[in-house]
C-alpha positions in Angstrom: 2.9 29.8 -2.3 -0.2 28.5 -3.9 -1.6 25.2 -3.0 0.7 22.8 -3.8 -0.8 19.5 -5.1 -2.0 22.4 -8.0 1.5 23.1 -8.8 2.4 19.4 -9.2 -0.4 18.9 -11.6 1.0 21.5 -13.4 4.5 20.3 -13.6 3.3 16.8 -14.6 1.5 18.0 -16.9 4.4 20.0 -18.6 6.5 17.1 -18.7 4.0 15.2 -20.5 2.7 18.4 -23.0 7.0 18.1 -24.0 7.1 14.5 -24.2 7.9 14.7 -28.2 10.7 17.0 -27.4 12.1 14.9 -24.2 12.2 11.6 -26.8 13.7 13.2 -29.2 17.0 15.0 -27.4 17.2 11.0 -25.6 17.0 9.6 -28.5 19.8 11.9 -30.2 22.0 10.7 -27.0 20.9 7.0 -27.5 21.9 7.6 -31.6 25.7 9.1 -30.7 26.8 7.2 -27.7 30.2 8.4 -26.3 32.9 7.3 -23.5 33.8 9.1 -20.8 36.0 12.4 -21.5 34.8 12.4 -24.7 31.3 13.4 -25.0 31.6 16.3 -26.9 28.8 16.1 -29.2 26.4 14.5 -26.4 27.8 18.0 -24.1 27.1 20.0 -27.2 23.2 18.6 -27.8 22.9 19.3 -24.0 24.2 22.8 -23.7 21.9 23.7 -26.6 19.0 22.1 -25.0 19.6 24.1 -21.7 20.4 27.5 -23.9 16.8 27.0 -25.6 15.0 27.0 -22.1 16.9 30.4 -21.6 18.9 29.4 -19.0 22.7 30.3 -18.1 24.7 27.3 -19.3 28.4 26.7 -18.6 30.3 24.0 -20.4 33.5 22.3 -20.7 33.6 21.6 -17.0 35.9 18.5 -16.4 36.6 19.0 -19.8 32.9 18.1 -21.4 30.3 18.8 -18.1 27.5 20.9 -18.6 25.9 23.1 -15.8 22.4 24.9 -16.0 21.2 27.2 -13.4 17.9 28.0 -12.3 18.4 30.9 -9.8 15.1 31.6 -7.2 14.9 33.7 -3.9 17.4 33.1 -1.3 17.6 29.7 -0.2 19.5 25.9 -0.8 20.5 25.4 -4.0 19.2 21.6 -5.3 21.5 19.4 -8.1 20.1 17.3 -10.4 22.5 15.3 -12.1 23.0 13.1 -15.5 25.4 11.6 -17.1 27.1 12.1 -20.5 28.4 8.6 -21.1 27.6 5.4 -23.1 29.3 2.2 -21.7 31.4 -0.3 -24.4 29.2 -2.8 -25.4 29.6 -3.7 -29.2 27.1 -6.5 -29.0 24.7 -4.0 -28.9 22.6 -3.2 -32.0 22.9 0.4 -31.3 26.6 0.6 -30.9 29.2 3.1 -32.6 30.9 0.5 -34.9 34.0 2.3 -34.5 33.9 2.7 -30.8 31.7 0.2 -29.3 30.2 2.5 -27.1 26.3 2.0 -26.7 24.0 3.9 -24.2 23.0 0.0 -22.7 24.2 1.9 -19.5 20.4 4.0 -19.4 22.1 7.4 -19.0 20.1 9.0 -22.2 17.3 8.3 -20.2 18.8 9.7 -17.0 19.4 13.0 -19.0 15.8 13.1 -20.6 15.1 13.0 -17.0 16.6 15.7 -16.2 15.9 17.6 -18.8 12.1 17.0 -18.4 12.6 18.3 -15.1 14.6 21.6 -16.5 11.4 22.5 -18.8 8.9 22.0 -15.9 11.2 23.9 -13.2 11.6 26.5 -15.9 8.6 27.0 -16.6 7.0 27.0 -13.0 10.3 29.8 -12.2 9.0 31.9 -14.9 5.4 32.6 -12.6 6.5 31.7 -8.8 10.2 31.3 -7.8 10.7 28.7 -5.4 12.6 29.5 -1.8 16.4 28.4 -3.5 17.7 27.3 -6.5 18.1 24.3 -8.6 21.4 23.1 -10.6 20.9 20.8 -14.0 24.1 19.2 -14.3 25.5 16.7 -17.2 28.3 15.0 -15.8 31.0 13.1 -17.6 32.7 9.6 -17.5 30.5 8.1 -15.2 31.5 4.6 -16.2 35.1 4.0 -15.3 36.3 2.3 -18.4 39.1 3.0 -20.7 41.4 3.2 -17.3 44.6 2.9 -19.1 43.2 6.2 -21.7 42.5 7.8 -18.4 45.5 7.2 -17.1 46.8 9.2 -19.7 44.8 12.3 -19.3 46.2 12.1 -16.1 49.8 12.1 -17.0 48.9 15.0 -19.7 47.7 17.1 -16.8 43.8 17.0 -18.4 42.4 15.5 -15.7 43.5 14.7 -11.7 40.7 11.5 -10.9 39.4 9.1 -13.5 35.9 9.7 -12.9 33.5 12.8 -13.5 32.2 13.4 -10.2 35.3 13.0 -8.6 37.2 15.7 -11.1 34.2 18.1 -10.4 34.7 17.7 -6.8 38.6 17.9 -7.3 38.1 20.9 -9.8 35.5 22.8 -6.6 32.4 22.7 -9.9 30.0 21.4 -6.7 30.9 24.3 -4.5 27.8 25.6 -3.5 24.9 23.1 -3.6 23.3 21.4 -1.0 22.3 18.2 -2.0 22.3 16.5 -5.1 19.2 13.8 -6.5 19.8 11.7 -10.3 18.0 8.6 -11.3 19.3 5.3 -13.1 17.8 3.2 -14.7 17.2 -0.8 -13.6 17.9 -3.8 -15.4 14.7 -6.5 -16.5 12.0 -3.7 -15.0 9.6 -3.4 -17.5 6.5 -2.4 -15.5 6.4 1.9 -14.2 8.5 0.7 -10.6 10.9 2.9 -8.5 14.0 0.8 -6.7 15.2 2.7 -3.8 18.0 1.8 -1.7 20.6 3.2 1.4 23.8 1.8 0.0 25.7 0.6 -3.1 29.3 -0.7 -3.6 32.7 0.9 -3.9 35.5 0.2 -5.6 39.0 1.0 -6.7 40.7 0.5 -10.2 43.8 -1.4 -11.0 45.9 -2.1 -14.2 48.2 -4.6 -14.1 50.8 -5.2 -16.6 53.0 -8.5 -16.3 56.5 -8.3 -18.6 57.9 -11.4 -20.3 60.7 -12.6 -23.0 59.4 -12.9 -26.1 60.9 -16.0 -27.7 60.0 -18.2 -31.2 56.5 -19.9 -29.4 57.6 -23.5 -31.1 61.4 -23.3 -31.8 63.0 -21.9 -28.3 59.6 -21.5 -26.1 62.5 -22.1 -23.4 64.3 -18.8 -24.2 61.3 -16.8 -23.3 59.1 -15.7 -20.4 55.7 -16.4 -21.0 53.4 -12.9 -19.8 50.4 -14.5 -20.4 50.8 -17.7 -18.2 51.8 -15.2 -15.5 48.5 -13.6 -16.3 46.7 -16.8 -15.9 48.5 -18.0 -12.7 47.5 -14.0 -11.0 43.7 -14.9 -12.0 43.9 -18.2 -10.7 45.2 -16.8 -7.6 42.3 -14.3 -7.2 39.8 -17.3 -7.5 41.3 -19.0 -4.8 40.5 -16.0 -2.9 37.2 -16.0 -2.9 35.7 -18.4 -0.5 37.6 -15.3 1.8 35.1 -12.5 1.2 32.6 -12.6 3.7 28.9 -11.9 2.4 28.8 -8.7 4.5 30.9 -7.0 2.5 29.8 -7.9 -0.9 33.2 -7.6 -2.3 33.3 -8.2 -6.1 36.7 -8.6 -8.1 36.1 -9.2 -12.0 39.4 -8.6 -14.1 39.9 -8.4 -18.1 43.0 -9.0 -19.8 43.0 -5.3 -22.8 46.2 -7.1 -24.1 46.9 -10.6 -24.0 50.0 -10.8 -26.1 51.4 -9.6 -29.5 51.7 -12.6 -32.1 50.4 -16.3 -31.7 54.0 -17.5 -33.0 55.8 -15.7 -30.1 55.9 -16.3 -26.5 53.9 -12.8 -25.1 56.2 -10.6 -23.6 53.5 -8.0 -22.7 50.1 -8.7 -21.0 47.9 -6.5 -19.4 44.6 -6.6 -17.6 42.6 -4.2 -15.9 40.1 -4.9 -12.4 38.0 -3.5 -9.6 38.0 -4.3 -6.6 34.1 -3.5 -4.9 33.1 -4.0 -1.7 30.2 -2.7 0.8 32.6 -0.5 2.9 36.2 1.2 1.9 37.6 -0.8 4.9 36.4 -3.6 3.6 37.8 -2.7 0.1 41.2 -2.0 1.3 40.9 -5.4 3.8 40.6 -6.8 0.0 42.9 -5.2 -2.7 46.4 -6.2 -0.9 45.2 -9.8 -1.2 44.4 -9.1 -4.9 47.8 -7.2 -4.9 49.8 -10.6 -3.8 48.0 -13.0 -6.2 48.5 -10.9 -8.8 52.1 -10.8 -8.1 52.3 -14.5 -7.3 51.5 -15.2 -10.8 54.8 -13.4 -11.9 56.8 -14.6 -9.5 56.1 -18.0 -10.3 57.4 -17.8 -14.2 59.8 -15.3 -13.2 57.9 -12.3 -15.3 57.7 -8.8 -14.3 54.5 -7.5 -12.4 53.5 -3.6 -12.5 50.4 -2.8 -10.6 48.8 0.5 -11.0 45.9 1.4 -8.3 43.9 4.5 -8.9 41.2 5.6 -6.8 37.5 4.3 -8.3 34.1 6.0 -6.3 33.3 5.6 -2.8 30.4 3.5 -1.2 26.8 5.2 -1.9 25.2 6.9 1.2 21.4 7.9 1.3 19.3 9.8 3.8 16.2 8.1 4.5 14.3 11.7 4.4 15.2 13.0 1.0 14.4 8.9 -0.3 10.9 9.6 1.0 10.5 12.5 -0.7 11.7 10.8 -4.2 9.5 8.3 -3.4 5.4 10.2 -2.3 6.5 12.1 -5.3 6.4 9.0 -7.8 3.7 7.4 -6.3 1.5 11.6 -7.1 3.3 11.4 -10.4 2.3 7.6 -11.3 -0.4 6.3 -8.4 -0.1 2.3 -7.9 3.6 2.4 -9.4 5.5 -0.4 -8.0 7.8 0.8 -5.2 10.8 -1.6 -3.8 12.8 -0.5 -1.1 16.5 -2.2 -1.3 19.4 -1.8 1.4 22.0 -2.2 -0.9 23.1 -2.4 -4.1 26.0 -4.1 -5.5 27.1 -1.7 -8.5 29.0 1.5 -8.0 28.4 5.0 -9.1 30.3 7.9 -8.2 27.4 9.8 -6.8 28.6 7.9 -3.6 31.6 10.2 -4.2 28.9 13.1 -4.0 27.1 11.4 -1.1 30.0 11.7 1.2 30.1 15.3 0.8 26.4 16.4 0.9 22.8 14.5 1.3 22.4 12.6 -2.5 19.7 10.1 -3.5 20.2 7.5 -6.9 16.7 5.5 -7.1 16.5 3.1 -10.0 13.6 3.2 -12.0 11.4 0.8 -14.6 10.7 0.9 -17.6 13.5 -1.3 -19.7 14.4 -4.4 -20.0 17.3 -6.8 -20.3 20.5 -6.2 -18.6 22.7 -2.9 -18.0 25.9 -2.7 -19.9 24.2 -5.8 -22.0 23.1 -6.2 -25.5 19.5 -6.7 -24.7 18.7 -3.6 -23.0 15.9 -1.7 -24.3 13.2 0.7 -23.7 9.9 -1.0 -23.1 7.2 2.0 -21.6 9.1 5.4 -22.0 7.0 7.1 -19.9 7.7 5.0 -16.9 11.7 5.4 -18.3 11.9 8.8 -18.5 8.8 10.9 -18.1 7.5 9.4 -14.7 11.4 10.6 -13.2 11.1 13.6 -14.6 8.0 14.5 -12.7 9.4 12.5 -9.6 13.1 15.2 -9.6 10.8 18.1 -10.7 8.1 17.5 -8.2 10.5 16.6 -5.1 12.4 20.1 -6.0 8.9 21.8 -5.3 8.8 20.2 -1.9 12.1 21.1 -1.0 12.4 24.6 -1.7 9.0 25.4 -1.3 7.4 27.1 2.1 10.6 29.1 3.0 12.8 25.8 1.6 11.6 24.3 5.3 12.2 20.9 4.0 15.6 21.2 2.3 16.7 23.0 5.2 15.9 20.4 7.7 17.8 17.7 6.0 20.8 19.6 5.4 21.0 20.4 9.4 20.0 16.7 10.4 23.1 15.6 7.9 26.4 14.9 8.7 28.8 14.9 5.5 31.2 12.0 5.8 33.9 13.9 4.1 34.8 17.8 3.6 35.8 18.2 -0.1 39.4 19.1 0.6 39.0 15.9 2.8 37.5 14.0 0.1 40.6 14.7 -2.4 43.4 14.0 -0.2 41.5 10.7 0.7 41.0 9.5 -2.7 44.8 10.6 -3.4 46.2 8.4 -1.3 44.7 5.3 -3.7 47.2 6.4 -6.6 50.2 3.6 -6.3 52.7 1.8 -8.5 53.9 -1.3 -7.3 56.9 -3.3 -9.1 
């Protein structure tokens, strides 16, 4: 192909001649935030967006992805993922007052991203194809909320796991590409930086749901069963616990109680909370969750209430090559020269692109740009270039280097790379995780 660097020039320079059109499709996500499973109009904005760059766009995949296809000369085929969903948080300013959902999670920016990467790729394939294809997909129900709603899609048949990149994988929707790249946004970066790291948490999701007697709270408290002490005793019993996780495995248990009784003059008869259970390593994950599992229950047993426990399988640990983080990485530093670059071995938070990572090579940097927290009220936007434009150029730019020269590059690290998991493997794996325990 022609020289290279030129190329790149020209593909940052797309990105940043569409700039008014990036901002504007992000900031029709940030406007309408959605939960998981249920970003229909965010899937509807997107499938118009791909539709206008004239490419073949599938929706309704895992009942609201969207899936783009650039198609080149025989080769790899390269994904770029991002996702649909908004997180609850209805602190925010920008929240749905009805839902509480907000986009605090950065995922409108992970889509402009990749959508700034669609008009540049598209545009470059229009002149030179590239030696394989590329694959813009908006994924749903990242964030594993809502587990009990879930749950229910489940029982209804709708869906099979409670997380979008595991139903695609269940559902075969990543048959057929190689390897996989998305970026996310980090919390209090305000500066143009890239984050890049070989590891993040896993986790699995429980409900728990302690029955009671309910009984006249003042008049015969004795004549009930109180749920919600139960509930209190089972948390207290996971705090003792923790002085047992070892650093290594950076195990993180935070529970909520979704229901922590009925009326304040009755003694509640129906309490519910809802956990993860993280940690470094799935061994070290299931080393964890039976001690969770007997706390929980110890809280019952000890005012003689009920204890249901539902465990559902969350997203497994996050697994980079080194290779294809390099590549990310010269390709900010063309894009943005001097940008800050921090290299991290692992990060604590979970994302079910480690589900994708055990199947194929996958890379999630974390990029500048905001500030405040993720999933909190003071998240915002400071430099959208650095946000959003600056990954753009960085997917866009690392897909030219990977399918470029014969797709040399791409092909390399798919024969150095050992999948951890076939995705027949993958699905009976995560199976195994569904359990009801009375």
């Amino acid at each position: 192909m022609t020289d290279k660097d030129n190329i790149k020039r020209d593909i940052c320079a797309c990105i940043d001649g569409a700039a008014e059109k990036i901002q504007g499709y992000a900031g029709s996500v940030w406007s309408e935030p959605e939960l998981g499973f249920k970003e229909t109009k965010t899937a509807a904005k997107t499938a118009a967006f791909f539709r206008g760059l004239g490419l073949p766009t599938e929706e309704g995949l895992a009942l609201t992805g969207v899936r783009a296809r650039l198609a080149g000369n025989a080769g790899p085929t390269v994904a770029i993922f991002g996702e649909l969903d908004a997180i609850g948080c209805p602190e925010a300013p920008s929240a749905n007052p009805e839902t509480g959902a907000a986009h605090v999670c950065g995922h409108f920016l992970q889509l402009g991203a990749m959508m700034g990467a669609a008009i540049a790729l598209s545009e470059l394939y229009r002149k030179e194809k590239l030696d394989g294809n590329v694959v813009f997909f908006a994924v749903p129900a990242e964030e594993y909320v809502e587990i009990a709603y879930r749950t229910r899609l489940r029982e209804e048949g709708k869906i099979f796991f409670l997380s979008g990149k595991g139903e695609l994988i269940y559902r075969g929707e990543l048959a057929g590409i190689d390897m996989a790249m998305m970026i996310h946004s980090n919390a209090y970066s305000p500066e143009p930086s890239v984050y890049i790291g070989k590891s993040s948490n896993g986790f699995i999701g429980k409900t728990i749901r302690y029955i009671g007697k309910e009984a006249h709270a003042a008049a015969a408290p004795h004549e009930g069963v109180n749920a919600l002490n139960a509930a209190m005793l089972g948390l207290a019993g996971i705090h003792a616990l923790r002085e047992t996780f070892r650093d290594e495995d950076h195990i993180r248990v935070h529970p909520v109680i979704t229901k922590g009784g009925d009326l304040v003059n009755s003694v509640p008869a129906d309490v519910r909370l809802e956990t993860y259970v993280r940690g470094k390593t799935m061994e070290a994950i299931e080393a964890t969750h039976g001690k969770v599992d007997r706390a929980l229950r110890a809280g019952g047993d000890a005012v003689g209430a009920k204890t249901v426990i539902n465990t559902s399988p969350g997203m497994l640990p996050l697994v980079c090559p080194e290779e294809l983080n390099d590549i990310f990485i010269q390709n900010a530093e063309f894009a943005h020269p001097g940008i800050k670059v921090a290299r991290i071995e692992h990060f604590s938070g979970s994302t079910d692109m480690g589900d994708v990572s055990h199947l194929m090579p996958a890379i999630h940097p974390y990029i500048g740009g905001v500030t405040g927290a993720l999933h909190g009220r003071d998240f915002a936007v400071t430099d959208f270039a650095a946000a959003c434009l600056l990954p753009a150029k960085a997917l866009a730019l690392s897909v030219v280097d990977l399918l470029a020269d014969g797709a040399g590059a791409a092909k390399k690290i798919i024969a150095d790379h050992k999948p951890l998991l076939t995705a027949d493997e993958y699905v009976a794996k995560m199976s195994l995780y569904f359990k009801e325990e009375r």
